[in-house]
SERO-4910 file (N, C-alpha, C, O; in steps of 0.05 Angstrom, whole numbers):
BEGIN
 pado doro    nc1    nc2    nc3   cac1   cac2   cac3    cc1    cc2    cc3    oc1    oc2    oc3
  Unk    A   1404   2254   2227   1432   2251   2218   1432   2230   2195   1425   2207   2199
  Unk    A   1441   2240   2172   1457   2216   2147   1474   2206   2148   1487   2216   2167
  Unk    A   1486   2189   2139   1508   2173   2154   1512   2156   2125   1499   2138   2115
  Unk    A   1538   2172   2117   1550   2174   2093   1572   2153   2086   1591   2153   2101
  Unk    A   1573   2138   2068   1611   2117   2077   1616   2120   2043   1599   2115   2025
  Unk    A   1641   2128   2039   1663   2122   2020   1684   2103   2023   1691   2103   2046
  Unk    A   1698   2086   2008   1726   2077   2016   1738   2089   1987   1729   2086   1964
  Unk    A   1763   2105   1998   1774   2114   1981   1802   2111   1989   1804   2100   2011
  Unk    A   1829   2120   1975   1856   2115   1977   1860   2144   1961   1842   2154   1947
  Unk    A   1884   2155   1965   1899   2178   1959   1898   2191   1933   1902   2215   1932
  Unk    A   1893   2179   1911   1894   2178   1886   1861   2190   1880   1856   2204   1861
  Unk    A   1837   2180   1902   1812   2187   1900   1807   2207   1918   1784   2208   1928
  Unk    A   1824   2225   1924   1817   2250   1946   1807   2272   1940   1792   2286   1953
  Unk    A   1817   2275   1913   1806   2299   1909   1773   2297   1892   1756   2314   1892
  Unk    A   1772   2271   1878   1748   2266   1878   1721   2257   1896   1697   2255   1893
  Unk    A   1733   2256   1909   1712   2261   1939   1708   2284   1952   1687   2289   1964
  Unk    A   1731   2301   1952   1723   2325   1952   1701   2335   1938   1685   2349   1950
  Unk    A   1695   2328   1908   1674   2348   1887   1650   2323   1902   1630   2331   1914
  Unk    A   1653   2301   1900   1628   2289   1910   1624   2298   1933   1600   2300   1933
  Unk    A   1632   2306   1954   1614   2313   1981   1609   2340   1985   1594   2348   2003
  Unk    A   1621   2357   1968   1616   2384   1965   1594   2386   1947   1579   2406   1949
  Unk    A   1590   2368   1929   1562   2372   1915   1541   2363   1931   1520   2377   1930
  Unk    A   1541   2340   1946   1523   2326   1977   1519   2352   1990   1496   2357   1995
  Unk    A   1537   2371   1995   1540   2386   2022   1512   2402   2010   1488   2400   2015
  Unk    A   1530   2421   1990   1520   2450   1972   1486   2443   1967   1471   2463   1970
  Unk    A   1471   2412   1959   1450   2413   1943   1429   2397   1970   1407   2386   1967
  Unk    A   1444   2399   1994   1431   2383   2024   1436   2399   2047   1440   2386   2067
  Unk    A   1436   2429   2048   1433   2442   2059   1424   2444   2093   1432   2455   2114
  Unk    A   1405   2428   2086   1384   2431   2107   1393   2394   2124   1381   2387   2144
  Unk    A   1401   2388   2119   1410   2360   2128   1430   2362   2140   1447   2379   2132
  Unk    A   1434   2349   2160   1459   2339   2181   1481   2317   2172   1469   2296   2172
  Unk    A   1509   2311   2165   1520   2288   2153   1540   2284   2175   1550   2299   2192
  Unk    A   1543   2259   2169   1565   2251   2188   1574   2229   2167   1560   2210   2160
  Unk    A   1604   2235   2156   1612   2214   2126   1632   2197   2137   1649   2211   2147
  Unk    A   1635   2178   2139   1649   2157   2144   1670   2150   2128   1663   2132   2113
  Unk    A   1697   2157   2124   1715   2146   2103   1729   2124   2101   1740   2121   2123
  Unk    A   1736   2106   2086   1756   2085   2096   1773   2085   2088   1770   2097   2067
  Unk    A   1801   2076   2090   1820   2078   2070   1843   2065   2085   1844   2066   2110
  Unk    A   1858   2055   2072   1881   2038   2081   1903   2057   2095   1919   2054   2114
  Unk    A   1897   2076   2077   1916   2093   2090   1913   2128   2079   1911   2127   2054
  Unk    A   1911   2150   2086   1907   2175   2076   1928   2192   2087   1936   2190   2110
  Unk    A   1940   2213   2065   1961   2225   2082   1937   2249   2103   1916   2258   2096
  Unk    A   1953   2252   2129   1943   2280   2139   1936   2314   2131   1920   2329   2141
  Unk    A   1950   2318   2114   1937   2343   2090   1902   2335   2072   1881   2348   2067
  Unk    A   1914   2304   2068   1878   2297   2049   1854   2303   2075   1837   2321   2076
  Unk    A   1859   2279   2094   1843   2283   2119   1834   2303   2124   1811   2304   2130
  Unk    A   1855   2331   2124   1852   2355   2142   1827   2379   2117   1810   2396   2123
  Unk    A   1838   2368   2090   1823   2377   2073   1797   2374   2064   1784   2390   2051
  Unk    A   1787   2342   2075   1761   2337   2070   1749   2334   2090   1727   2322   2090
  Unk    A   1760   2344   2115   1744   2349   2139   1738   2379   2141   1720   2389   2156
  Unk    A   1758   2395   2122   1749   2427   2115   1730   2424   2108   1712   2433   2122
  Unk    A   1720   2411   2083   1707   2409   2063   1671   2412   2090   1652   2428   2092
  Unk    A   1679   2389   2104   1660   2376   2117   1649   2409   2132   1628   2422   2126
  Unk    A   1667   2416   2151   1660   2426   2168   1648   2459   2154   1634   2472   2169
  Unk    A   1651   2465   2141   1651   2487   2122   1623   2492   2122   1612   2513   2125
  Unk    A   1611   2464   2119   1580   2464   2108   1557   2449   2142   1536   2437   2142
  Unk    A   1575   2456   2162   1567   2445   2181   1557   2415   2190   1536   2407   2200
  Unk    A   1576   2404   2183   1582   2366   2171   1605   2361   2187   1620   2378   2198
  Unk    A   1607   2335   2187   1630   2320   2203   1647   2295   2186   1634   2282   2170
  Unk    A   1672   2290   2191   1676   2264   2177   1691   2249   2193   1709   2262   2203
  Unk    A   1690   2220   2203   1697   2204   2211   1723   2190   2194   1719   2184   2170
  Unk    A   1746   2185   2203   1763   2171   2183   1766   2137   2197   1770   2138   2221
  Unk    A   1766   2117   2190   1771   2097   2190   1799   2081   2178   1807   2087   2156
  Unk    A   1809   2066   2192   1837   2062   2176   1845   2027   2192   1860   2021   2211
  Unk    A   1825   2010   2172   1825   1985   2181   1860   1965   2177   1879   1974   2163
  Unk    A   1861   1944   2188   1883   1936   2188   1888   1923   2163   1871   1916   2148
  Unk    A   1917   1919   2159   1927   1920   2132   1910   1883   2124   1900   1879   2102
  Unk    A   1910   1862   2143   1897   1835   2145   1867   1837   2127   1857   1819   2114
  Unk    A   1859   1858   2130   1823   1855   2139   1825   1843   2107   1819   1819   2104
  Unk    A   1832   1855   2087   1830   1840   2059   1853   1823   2049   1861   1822   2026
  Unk    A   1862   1810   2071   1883   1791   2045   1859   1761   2041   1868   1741   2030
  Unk    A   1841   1762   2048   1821   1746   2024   1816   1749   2002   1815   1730   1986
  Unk    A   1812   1773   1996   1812   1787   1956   1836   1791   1956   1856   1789   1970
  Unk    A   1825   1802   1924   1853   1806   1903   1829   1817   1885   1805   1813   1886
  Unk    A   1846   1834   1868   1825   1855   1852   1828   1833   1820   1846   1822   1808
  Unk    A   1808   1836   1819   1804   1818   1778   1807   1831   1767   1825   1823   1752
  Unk    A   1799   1857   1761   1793   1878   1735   1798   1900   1749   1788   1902   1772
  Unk    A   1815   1922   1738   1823   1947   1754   1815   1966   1736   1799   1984   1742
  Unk    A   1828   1962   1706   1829   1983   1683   1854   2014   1700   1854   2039   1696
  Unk    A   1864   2003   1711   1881   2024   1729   1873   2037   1749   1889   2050   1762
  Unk    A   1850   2036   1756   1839   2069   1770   1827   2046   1808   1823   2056   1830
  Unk    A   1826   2029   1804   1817   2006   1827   1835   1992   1841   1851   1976   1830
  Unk    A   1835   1999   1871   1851   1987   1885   1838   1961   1903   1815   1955   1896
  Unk    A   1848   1947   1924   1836   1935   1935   1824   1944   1951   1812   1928   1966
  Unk    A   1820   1976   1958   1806   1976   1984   1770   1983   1970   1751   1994   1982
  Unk    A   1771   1975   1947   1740   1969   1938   1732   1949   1957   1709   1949   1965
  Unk    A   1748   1931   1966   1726   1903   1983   1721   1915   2005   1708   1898   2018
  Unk    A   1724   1939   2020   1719   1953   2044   1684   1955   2042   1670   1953   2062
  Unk    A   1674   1960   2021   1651   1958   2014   1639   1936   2021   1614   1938   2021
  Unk    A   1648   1916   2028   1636   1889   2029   1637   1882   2065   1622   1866   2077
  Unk    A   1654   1894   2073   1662   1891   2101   1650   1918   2114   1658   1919   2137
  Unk    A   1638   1934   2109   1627   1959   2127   1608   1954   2150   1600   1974   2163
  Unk    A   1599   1933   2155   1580   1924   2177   1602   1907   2200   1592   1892   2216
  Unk    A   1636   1913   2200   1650   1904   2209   1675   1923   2219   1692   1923   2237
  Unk    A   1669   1937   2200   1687   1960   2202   1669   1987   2221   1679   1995   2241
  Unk    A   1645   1997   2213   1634   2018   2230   1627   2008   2245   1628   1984   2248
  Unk    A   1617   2032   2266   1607   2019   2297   1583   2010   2293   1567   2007   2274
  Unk    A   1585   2006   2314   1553   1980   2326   1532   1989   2318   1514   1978   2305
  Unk    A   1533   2018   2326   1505   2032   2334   1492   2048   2314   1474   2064   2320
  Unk    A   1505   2043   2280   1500   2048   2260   1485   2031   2250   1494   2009   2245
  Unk    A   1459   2037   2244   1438   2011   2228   1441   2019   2199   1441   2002   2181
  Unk    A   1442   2042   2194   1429   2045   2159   1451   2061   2156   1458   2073   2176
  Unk    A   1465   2065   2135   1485   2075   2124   1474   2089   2087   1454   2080   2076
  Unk    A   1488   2105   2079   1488   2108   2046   1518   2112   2030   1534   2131   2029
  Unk    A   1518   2086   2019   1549   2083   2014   1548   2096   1979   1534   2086   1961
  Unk    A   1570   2125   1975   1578   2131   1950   1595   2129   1929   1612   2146   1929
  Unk    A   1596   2115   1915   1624   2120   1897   1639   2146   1902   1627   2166   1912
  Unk    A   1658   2147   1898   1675   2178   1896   1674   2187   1867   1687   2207   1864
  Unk    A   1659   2175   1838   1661   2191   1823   1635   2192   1815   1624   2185   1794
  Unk    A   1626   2204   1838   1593   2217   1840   1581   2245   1837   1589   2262   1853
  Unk    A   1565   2251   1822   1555   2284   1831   1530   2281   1835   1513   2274   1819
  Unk    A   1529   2287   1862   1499   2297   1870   1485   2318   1866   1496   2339   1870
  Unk    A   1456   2317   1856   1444   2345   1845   1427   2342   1852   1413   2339   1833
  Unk    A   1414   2340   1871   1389   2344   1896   1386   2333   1913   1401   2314   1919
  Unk    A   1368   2339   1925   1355   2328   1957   1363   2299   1954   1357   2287   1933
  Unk    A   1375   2287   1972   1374   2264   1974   1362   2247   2003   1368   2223   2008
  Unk    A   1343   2263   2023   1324   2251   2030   1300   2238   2028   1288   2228   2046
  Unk    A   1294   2241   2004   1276   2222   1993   1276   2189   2000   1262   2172   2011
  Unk    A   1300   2192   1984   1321   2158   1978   1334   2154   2004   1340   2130   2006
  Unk    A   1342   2168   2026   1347   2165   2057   1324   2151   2066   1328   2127   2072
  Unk    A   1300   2161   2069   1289   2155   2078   1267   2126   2067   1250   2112   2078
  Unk    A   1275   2127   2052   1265   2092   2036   1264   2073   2057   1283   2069   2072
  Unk    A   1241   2061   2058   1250   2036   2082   1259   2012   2072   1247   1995   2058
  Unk    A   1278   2013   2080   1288   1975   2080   1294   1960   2098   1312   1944   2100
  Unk    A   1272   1968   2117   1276   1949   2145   1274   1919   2134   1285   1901   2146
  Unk    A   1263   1916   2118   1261   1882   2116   1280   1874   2092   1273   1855   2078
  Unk    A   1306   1888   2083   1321   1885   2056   1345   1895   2062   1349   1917   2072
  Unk    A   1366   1874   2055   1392   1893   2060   1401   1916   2049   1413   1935   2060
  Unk    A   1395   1915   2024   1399   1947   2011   1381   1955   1993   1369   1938   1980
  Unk    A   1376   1982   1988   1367   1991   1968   1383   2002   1947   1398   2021   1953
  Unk    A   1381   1993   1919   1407   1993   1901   1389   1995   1871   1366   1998   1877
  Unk    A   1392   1994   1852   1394   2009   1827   1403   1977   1799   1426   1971   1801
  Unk    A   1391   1966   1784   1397   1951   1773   1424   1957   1753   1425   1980   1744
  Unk    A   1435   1947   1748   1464   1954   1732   1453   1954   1706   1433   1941   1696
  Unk    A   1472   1974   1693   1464   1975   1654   1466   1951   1646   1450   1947   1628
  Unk    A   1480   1932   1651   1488   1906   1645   1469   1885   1652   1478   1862   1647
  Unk    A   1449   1884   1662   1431   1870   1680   1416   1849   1665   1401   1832   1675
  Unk    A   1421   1852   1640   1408   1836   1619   1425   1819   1605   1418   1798   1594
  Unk    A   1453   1832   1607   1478   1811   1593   1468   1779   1610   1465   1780   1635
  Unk    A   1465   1754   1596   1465   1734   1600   1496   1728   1614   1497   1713   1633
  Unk    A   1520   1739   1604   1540   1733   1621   1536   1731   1638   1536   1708   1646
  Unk    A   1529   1754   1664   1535   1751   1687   1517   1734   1697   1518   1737   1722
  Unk    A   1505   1720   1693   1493   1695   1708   1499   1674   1701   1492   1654   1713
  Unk    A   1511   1673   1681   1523   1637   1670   1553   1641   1688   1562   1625   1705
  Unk    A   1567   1669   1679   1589   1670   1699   1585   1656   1730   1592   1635   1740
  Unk    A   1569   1682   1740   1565   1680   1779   1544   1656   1777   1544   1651   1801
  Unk    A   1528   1639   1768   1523   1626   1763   1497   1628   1788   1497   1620   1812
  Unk    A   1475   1642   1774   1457   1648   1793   1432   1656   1773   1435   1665   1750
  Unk    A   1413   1653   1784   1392   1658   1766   1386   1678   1757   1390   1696   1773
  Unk    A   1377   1686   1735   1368   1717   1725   1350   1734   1733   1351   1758   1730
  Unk    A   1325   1714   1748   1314   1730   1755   1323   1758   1788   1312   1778   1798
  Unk    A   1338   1748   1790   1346   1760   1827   1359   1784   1816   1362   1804   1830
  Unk    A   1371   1785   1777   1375   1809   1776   1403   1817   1775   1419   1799   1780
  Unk    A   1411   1840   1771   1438   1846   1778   1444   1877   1782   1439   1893   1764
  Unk    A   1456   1885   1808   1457   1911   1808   1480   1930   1808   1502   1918   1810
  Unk    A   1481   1950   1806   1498   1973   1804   1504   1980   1842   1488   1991   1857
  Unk    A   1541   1965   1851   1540   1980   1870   1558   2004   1880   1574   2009   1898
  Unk    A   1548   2015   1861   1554   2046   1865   1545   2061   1875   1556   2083   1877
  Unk    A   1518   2056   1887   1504   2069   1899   1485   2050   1920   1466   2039   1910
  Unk    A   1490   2046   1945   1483   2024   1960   1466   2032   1983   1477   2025   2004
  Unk    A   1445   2045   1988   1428   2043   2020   1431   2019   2039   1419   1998   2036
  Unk    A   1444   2022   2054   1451   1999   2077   1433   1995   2099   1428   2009   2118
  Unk    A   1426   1974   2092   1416   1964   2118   1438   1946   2143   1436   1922   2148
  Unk    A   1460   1963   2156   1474   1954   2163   1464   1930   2191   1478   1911   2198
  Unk    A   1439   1935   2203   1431   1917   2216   1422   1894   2214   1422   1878   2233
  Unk    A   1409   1890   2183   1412   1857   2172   1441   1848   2163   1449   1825   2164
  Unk    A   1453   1869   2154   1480   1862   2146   1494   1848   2176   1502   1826   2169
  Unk    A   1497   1851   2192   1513   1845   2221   1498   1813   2228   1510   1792   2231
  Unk    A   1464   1816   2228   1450   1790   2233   1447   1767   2211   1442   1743   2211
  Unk    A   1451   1785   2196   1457   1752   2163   1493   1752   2161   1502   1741   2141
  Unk    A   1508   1761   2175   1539   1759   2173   1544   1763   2140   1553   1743   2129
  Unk    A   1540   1785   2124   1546   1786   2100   1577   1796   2101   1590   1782   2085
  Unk    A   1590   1812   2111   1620   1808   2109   1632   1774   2114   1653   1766   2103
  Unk    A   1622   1762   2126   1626   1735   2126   1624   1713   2107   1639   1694   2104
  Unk    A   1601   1719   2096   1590   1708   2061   1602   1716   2042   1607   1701   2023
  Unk    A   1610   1742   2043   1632   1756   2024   1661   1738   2019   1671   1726   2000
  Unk    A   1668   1744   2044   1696   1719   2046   1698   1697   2043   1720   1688   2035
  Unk    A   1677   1680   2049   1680   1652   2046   1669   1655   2003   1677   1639   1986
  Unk    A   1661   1664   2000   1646   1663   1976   1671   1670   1956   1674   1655   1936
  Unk    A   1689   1694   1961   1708   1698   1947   1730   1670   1949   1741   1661   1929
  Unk    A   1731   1662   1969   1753   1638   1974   1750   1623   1959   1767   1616   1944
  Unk    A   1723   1609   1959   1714   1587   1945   1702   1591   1913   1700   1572   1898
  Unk    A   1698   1609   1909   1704   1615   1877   1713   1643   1864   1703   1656   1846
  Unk    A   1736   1649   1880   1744   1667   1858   1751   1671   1830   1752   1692   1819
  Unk    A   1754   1651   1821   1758   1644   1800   1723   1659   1775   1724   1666   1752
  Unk    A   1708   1660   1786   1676   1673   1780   1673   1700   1781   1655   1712   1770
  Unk    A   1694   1713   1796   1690   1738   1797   1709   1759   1780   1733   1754   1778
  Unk    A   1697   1779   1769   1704   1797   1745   1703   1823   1748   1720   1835   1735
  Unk    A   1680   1842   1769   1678   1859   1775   1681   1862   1803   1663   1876   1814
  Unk    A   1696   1854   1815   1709   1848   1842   1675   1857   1859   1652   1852   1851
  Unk    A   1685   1873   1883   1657   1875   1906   1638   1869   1890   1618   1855   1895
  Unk    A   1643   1881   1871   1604   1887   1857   1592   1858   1852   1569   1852   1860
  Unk    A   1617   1837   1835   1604   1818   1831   1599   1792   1851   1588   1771   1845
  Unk    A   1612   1801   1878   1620   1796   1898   1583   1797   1914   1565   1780   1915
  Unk    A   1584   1825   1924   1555   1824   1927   1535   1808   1922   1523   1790   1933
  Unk    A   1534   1826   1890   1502   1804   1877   1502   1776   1885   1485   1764   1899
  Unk    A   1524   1765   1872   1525   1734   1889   1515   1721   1906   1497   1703   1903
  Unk    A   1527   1730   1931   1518   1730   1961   1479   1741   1959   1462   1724   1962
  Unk    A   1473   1766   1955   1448   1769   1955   1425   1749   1939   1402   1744   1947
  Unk    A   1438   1739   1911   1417   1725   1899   1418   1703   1920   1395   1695   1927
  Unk    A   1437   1692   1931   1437   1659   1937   1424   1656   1970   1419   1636   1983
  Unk    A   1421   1697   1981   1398   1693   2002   1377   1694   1994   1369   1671   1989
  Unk    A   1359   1714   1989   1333   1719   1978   1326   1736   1967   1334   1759   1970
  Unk    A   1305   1726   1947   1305   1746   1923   1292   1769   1929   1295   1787   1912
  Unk    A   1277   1775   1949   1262   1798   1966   1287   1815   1978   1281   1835   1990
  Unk    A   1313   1808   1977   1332   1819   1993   1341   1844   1988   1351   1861   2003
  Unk    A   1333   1845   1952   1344   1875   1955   1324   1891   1940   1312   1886   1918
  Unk    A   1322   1905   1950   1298   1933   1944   1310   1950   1921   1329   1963   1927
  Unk    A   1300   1951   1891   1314   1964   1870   1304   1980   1861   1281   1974   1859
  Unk    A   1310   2004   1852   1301   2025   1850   1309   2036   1820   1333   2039   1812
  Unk    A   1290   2041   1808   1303   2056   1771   1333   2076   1781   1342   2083   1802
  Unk    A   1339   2080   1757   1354   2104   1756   1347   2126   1754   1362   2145   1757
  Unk    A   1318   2129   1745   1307   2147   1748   1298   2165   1772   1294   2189   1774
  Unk    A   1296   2146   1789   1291   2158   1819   1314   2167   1826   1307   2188   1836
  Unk    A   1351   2164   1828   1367   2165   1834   1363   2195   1840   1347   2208   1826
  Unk    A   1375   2207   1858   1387   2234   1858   1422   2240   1857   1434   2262   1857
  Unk    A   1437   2207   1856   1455   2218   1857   1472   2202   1820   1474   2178   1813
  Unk    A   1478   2219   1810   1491   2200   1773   1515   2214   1773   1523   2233   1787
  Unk    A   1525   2203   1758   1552   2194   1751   1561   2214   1730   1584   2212   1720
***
């Protein structure tokens, strides 16, 4: 079983539709179980991307955390299309169940075009995620900004392999929050720049990065 998580809101429904229908159509032979989050979804979206799901012999879980869980953030940069339930991303080792260790978290404006057990199966038993360096990774900004060294890097989290069982034992929804409190004022690309943060200032072995070239799933 894969074990899929989006956080999306109403406005991103139907783009998750073409993202998990392209997951479904090009993973055939794989079992999914997708995890959604969202503050709130009408029952027509739900009923439609659990068609979607079941169509291709898949399941989807809906999640619908309390309205509290984020009045720690506030979104910096939207450009219109970003709500706050991007920080759900940061909280998913709090929000899914227990008995979930590894997760693969997607953007909704994703198309997948192959096998993606390859990159499932990556081990990161000893790394919280396996993730993808950002195009930006070289701008000197973001480290004089987040104020962290260059070498630890900076990644793209748009595409996130979870290690949700170091996530639960290093309390990273926990680091998330206290980290946003105490300097939001540093942050620009809300979760994303939220993350890296937190990961450089544990260890630099922490996250397992992978080209874009390996990716199977682009934008």
């Amino acid at each position: 079983m894969i074990h899929i998580a989006c956080n999306i809101d109403s406005n991103f429904t139907i783009h998750c539709a073409v993202t998990l229908t392209s997951l479904f159509a090009n993973n055939r032979n794989s079992e999914f179980c997708v995890h959604i989050i969202a503050s709130t979804l009408p029952e027509a979206d739900q009923k439609a991307l659990s068609s979607i799901a079941e169509s291709y012999g898949n399941k989807i879980c809906f999640y619908f955390p309390e309205k509290d869980l984020l009045n720690n953030f506030s979104i910096k940069k939207s450009g219109n299309r970003i709500s706050i339930a991007t920080y759900y991303r940061c909280l998913l080792s709090r929000i899914l169940p227990a008995n979930i260790d590894k997760i693969l978290y997607m953007d909704c404006d994703i198309v997948v075009l192959n096998d993606i057990n390859e990159f499932w199966n990556t081990d990161i038993t000893q790394y919280a995620i396996g993730c993808i360096e950002d195009i930006g990774s070289d701008e000197e900004e973001y480290y004089s900004r987040l104020q962290y060294d260059k070498k630890y890097s900076y990644f793209n989290a748009g595409v996130l392999l979870i290690n949700l069982k170091y996530w639960r034992e290093h309390k990273i929804d926990e680091m998330c929050e206290q980290y946003f409190l105490a300097h939001s004022d540093r942050i620009r690309f809300n979760d994303q720049d939220l993350l890296n943060t937190n990961y450089s200032y544990l260890s630099a072995g922490m996250c397992k990065t992978r080209s874009t070239a390996e990716l199977t799933a682009t934008r």
